[in-house]
C-alpha positions in Angstrom: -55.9 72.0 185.6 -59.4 71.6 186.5 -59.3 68.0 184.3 -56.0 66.8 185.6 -56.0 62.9 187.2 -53.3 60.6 187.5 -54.0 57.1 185.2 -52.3 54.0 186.0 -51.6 50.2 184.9 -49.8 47.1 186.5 -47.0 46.3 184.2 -47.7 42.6 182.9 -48.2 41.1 179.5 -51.8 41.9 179.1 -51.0 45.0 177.7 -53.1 46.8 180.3 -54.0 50.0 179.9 -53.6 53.3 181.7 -56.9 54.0 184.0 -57.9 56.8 186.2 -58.1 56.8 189.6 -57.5 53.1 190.2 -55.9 50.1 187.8 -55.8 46.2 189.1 -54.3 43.3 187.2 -53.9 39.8 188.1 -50.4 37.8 188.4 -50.3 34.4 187.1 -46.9 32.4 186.0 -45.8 33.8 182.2 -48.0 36.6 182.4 -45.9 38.8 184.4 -43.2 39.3 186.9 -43.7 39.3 190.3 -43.3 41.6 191.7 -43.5 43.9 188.4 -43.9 48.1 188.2 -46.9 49.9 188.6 -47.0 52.7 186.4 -48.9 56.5 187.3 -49.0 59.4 185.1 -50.8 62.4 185.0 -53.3 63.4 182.2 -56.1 65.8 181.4 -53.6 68.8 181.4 -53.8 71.6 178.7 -50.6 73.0 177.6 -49.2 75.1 180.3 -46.5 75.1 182.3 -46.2 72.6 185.3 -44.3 71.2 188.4 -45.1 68.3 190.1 -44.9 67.0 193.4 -45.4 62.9 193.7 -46.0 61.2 197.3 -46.3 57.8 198.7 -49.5 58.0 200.4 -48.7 54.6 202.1 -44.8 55.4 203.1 -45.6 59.3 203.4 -42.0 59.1 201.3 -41.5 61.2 197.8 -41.5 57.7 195.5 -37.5 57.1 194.1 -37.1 58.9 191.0 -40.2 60.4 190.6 -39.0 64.0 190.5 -40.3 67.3 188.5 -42.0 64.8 186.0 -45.7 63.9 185.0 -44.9 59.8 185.2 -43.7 58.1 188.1 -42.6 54.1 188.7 -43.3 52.1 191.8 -42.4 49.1 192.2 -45.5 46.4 193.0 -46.0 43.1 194.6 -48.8 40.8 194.4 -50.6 40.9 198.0 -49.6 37.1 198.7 -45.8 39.1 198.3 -46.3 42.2 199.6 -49.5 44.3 200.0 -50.5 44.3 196.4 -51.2 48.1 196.3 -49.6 51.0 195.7 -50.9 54.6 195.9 -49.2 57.6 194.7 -50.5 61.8 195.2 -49.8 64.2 192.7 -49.2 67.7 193.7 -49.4 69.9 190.1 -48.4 73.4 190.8 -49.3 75.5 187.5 -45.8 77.9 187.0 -48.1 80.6 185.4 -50.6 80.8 187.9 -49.2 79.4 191.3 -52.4 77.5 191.1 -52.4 73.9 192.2 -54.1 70.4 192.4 -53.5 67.3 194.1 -54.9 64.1 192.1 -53.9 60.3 192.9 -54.5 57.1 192.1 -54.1 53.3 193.8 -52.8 50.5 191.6 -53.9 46.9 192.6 -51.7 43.7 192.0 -53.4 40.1 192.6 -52.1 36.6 193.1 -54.4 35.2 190.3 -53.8 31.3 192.5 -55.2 32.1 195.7 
């Protein structure tokens, strides 16, 4: 577990791709929705056998279908609509072990017009 993080991307038709720790993309009309999802998942895990725990840092509120899973979806909002971020926590409980880890990261969503 020691190389576990979470990767995220902005949903929008750059084809972003997933980063660790932190992901930004920039709105602009026809390039995405708005407001669009912001995507987490976790990677870095060897095969085992793992539980996960996902929090809202910024609602303190387990994120809406984000159960025992190693992807969750939150919806985002540029910050001219909303806040334009969204961070999520990770708790992975190895089953084997009992060990665990918590790992997060913070997408960013920009207006790309102001």
């Amino acid at each position: 577990m020691s190389n576990a993080v979470v990767t995220c991307f902005v949903d929008t038709f750059a084809l972003d791709v997933p980063e660790a720790f932190s992901c930004t993309s920039v709105w602009r009309p026809g390039g995405a929705t708005n407001p669009t999802t912001a995507l987490f998942q976790v990677a870095g895990l060897g095969a085992g056998n793992y539980s996960y725990a996902w929090r809202d840092l910024e609602t303190n509120t387990v994120p809406a279908g984000c159960g025992n899973q190693s992807y969750c979806e939150k919806s985002i909002s540029t910050e001219t609509q909303g806040d334009g971020e969204a961070t999520l926590r990770v708790t992975i409980t190895d089953l084997d072990t009992g060990a665990t880890k918590n790992v997060q990261a913070t997408a960013f969503y920009y207006d790309g017009y102001t």
